[in-house]
C-alpha positions in Angstrom: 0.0 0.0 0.0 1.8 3.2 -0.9 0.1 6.4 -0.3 1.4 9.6 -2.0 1.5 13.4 -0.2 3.6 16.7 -1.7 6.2 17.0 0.9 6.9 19.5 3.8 6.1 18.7 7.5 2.4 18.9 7.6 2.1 16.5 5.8 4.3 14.3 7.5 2.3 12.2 10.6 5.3 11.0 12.7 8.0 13.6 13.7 11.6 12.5 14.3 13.2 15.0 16.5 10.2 16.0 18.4 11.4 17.6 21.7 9.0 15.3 24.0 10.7 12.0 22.3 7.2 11.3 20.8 7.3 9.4 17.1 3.6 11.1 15.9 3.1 14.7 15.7 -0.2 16.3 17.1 -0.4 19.0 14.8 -3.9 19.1 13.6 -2.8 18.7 9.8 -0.4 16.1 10.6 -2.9 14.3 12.8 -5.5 13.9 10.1 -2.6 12.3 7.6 -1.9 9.8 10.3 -6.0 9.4 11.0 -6.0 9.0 7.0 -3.3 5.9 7.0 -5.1 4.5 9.9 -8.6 4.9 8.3 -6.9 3.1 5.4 -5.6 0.2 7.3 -8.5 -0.9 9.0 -10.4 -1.0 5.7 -7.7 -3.0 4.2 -7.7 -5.1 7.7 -11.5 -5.6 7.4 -12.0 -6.7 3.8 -8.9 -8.7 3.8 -7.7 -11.5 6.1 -4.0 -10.4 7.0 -1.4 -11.0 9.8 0.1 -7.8 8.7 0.6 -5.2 5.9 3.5 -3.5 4.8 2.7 0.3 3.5 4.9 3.2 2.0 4.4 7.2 2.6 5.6 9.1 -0.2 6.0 12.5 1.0 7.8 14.8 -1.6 11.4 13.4 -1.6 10.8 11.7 1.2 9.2 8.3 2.3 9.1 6.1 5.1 8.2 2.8 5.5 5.9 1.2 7.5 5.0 -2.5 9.0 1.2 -2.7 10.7 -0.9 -5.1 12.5 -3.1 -5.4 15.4 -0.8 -4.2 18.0 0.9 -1.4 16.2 2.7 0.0 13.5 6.5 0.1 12.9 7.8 3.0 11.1 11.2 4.3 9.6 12.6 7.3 10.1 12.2 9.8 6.9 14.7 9.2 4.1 15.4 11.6 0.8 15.1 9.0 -1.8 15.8 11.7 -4.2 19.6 11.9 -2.3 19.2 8.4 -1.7 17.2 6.3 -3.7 19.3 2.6 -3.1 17.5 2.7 0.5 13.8 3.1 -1.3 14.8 0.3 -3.8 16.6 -1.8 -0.8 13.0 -2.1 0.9 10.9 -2.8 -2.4 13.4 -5.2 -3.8 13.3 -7.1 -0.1 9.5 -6.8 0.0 9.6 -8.6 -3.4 11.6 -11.2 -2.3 9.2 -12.1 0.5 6.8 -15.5 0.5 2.8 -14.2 0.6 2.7 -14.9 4.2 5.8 -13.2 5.4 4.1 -9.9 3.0 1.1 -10.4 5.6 -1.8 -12.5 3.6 -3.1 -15.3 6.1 -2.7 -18.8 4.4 -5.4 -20.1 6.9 -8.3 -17.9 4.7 -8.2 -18.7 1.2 -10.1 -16.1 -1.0 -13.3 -17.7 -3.2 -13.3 -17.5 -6.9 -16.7 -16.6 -8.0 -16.4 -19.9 -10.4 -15.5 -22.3 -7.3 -17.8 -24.7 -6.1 -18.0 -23.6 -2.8 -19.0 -19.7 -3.6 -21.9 -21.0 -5.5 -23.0 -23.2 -2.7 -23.3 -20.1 -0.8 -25.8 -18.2 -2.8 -27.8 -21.6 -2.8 -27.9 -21.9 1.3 -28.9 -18.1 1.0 -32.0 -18.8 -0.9 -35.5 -18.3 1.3 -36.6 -22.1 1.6 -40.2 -22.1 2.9 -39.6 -26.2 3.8 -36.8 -25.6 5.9 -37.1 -21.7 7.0 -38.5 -21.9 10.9 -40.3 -18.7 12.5 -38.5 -17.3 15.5 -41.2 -15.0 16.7 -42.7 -15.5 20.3 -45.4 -18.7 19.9 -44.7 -19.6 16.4 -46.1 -22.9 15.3 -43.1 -25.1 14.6 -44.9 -28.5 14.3 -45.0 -28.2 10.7 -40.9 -28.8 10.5 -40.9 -31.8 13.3 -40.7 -35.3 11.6 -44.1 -36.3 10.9 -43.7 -39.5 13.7 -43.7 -37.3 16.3 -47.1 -35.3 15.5 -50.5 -36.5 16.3 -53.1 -37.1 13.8 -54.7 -34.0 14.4 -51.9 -32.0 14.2 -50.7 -33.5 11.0 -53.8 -32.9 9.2 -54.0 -29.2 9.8 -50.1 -29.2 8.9 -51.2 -30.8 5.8 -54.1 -28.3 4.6 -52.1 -24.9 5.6 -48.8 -23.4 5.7 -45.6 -24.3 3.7 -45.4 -27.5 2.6 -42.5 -30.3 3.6 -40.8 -33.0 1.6 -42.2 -35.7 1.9 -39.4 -38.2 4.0 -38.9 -40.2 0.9 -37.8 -37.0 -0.7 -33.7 -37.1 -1.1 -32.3 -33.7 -1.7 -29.3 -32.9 -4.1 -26.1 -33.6 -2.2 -25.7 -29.2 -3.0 -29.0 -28.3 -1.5 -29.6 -27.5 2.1 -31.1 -30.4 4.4 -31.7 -29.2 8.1 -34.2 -26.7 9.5 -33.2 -23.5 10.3 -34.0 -20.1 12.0 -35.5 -17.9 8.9 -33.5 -15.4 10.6 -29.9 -17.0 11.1 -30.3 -17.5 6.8 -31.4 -13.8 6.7 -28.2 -13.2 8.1 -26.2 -15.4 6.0 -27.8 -14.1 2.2 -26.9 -10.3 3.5 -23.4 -11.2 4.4 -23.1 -11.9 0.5 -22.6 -8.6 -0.5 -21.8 -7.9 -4.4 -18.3 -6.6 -4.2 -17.3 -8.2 -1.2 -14.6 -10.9 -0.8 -15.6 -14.6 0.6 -13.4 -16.5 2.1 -13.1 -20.1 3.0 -11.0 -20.0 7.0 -9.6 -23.0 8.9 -10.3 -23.2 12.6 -8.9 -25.7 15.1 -6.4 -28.1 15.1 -8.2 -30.1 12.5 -8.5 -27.5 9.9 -12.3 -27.3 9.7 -13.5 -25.4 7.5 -16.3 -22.4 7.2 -17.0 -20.2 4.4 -17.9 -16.6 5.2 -18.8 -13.6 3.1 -19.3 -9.9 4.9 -19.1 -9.6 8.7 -22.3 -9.4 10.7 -20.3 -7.5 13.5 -16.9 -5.9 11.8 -14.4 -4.2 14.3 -14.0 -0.2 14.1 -10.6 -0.2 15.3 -7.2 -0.7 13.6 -5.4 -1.5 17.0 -6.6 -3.9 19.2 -8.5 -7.3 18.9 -10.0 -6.8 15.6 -13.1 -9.0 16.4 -15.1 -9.6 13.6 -18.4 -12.1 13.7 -19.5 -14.2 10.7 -22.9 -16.2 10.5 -20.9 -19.3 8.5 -21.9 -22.0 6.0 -19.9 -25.3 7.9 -18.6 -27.4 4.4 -18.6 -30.1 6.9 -22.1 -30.6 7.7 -23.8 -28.0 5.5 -25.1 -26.2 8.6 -25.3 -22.5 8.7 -22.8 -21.2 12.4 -21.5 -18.5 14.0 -17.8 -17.9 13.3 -15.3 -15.8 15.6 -12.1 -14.2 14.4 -10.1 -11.9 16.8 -6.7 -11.4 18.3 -6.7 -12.3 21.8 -4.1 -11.2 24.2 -1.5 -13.9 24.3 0.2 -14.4 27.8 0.6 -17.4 30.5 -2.3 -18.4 32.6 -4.7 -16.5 30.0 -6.6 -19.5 28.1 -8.8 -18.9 25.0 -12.3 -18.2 25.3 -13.2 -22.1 23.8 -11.8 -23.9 26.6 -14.3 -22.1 28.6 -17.1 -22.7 27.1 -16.0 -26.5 26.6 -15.5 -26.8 30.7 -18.5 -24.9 31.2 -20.7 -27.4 29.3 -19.2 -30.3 29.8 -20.3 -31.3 33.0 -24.2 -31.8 32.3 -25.2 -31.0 36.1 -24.1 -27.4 35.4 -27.1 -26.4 32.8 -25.7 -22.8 31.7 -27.1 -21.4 28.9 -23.5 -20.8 26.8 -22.6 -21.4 22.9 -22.0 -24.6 21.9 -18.4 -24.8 20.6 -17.8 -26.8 17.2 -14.2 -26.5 17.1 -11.4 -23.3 18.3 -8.1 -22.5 18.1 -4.6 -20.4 17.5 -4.6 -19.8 14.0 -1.2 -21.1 13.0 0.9 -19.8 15.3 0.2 -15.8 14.2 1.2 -13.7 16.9 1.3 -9.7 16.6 5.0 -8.6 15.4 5.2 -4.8 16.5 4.7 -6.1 20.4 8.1 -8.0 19.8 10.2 -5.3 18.0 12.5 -3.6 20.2 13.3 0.3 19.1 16.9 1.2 19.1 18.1 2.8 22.2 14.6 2.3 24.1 16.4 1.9 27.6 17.4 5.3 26.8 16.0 8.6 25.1 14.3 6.7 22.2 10.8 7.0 23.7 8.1 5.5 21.1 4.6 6.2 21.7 2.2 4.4 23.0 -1.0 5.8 22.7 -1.3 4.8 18.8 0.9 2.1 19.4 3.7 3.0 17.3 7.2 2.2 17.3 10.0 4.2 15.7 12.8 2.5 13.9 16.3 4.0 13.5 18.2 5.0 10.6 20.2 1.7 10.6 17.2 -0.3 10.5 16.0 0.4 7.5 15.8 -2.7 6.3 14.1 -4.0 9.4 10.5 -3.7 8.4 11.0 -6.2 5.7 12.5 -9.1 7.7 9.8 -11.7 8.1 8.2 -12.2 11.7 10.2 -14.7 13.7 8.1 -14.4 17.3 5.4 -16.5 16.6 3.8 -19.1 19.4 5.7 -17.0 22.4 3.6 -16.3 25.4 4.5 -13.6 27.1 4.1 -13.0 31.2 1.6 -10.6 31.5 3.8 -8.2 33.8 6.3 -7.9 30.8 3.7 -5.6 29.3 2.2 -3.6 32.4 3.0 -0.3 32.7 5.8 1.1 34.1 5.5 2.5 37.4 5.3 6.6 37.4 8.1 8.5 39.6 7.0 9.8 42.6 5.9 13.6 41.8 7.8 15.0 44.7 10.9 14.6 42.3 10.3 16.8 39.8 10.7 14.6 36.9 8.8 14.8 33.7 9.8 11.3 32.7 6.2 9.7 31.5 5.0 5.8 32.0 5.6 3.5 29.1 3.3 0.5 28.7 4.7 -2.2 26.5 2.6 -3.0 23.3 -0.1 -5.4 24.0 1.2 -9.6 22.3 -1.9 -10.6 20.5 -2.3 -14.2 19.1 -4.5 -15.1 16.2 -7.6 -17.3 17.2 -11.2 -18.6 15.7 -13.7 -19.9 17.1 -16.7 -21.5 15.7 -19.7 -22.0 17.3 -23.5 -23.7 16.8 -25.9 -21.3 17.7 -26.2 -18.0 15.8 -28.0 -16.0 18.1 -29.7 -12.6 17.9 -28.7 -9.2 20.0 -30.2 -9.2 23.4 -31.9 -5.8 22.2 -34.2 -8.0 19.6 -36.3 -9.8 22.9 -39.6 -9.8 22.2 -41.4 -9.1 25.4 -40.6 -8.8 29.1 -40.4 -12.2 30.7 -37.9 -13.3 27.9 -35.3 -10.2 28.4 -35.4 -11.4 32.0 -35.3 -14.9 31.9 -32.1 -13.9 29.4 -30.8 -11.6 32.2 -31.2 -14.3 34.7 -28.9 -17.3 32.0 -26.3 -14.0 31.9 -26.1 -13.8 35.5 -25.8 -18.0 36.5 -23.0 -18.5 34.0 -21.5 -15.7 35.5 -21.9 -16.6 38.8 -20.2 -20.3 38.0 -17.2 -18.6 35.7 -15.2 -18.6 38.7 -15.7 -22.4 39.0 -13.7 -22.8 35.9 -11.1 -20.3 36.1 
């Protein structure tokens, strides 16, 4: 991603001899370049699946170079190209030379073709289905979707003179059609997530490699810098059943387990009857931890302070190949108190020396589970939001039993 300005310092978002030690500048003009390339990221973030992403600021004679991802960005001091131009062809000709993954594209998401099998199978489970679409409002009839075995006469004739009709149970579908009942409102979900214009994908989760495909989020993240969380309802290739599909970056330290093994303890004793999501499969996605949180800034034990409000780091004039070298940090947990703040001087002492909190080691994970559920503002009258209140408050109350 390159992104072109016409030189001069407000145009510039970072600031390399700024008095305070400080790599942005808060000038309002510099600001919004820096909110700009941050706006930029998080689109490119959200459309794409990427561990990373490697950009370029062209700023008159000037560039730097920058490496992002979700716990930061890594940036080079400013270098006249025009004076200088073997450092700007140094980094594009080592970018070049990089493998897709060590550029930033996630080998566990593997973008559909619009030809592929599995891209059309998607607008086919999208389709309304009468036969297999169940009502979710408060008292719906259901009876006409249970197995005809389990009805009584009564019922079945009335099922038989009104509403949609069923397949008969002789009826064998196409091995590409959908089988299974469903919420009409979980496959709502699913046929707006196929946007036109927007990429599908086809992730891996868990150990096994399952896999899901997925089309627009149903809840994207609004921030470049942080977990990233984004919420898929899913088409499972395994079973042709339509899920609910995680993706974040959770913080990756000892003693801090992922949310799955939660949920799997707190279901899998069957005295504790806790209303929690059913979990299909979870994991680390292939070892993809967050690379800024790792990179060490020359002289940081001294006077090269990097900020960490944005969460950037500033690289020095000898490193200016560093944003190109290929992240070697991944499956390292971290001790959470390698990361806390540091503690502030007492204030008595005059100094103006400020805390510096390390950048927060994020792991890839997924998580896939069975129910696809709707926002606790959709309840339909008051005895339901509370009885949902009351399931919120028991798990919590017996989290502590599995922690």
């Amino acid at each position: 991603f390159i992104e072109f300005k016409k030189g001069g310092t407000c145009n510039d978002p970072f600031d390399d001899d700024a008095a305070d030690g400080q790599a942005e500048s808060w000038a309002e003009s510099r600001k919004k370049i820096r909110g700009q390339l941050l706006w930029y990221m998080r689109d490119v973030f959200l459309y794409q699946h990427r561990t990373g992403l490697y950009s370029l600021l062209i700023n008159g004679p000037e560039f730097r170079a920058m490496r992002w991802d979700r716990s930061g960005v890594l940036v080079t001091r400013a270098t006249n190209y025009a004076q200088d131009p073997v450092s700007l062809l140094r980094i594009l000709w080592a970018f070049a030379l990089l493998e897709l993954p060590e550029q930033g594209s996630d080998p566990t998401a593997i973008l559909l073709s619009p030809d592929s099998a599995e891209y059309k199978r998607m607008d086919i489970w999208a389709k309304e289905n009468e036969a297999l679409d169940l009502p979710y409002e408060h008292r719906s009839d259901l009876s006409q979707f249970l197995p005809p075995s389990t009805l009584t006469d009564a019922t079945a004739e009335n099922n038989q003179s009104s509403g949609p009709s069923r397949p008969a149970p002789s009826t064998r579908y196409k091995a590409n059609q959908p089988t299974k009942p469903v919420f009409k409102f979980i496959r709502d979900k699913f046929r707006k997530s196929l946007v036109a214009g927007w990429p599908r994908y086809k992730l891996r989760i868990g150990p096994e490699g399952r896999e899901f495909l997925v089309g627009k989020p149903d809840f994207p993240g609004s921030s470049m810098f942080g977990r990233g969380t984004r919420g898929y309802v899913a088409l499972d290739v395994l079973t042709g059943e339509l899920v609910w599909v995680k993706d974040s970056w959770r913080p990756f330290y000892v003693g801090v387990e992922p949310e799955g093994e939660y949920l799997r303890a707190m279901t899998a004793d069957p005295e504790n009857r806790l209303i929690v999501p059913t979990v299909i499969t979870h994991g680390d996605v292939g070892g993809q931890c967050t690379f800024a949180s790792t990179f060490t800034a020359p002289g940081e034990d001294e006077d090269d302070a990097e900020s960490e409000s944005a969460g950037i780091e500033e690289t020095g004039p000898a490193h200016s190949d560093s944003p190109v070298d290929p992240p070697q940090t991944a499956g390292v947990k971290r001790r959470y108190e390698e990361d806390a703040p540091m503690e502030a001087p007492d204030a008595t002492e005059g100094s103006s020396v400020t805390t510096k909190p390390g950048l927060r080691h994020l792991i890839h994970y997924r998580i896939a589970v069975a129910e696809v559920c709707l926002k606790l503002e959709n309840f339909q009258y008051g005895a339901q939001l509370l009885r949902l209140i009351e399931h919120c408050i028991t798990s919590k109350s017996n989290l502590s039993t599995f922690l």
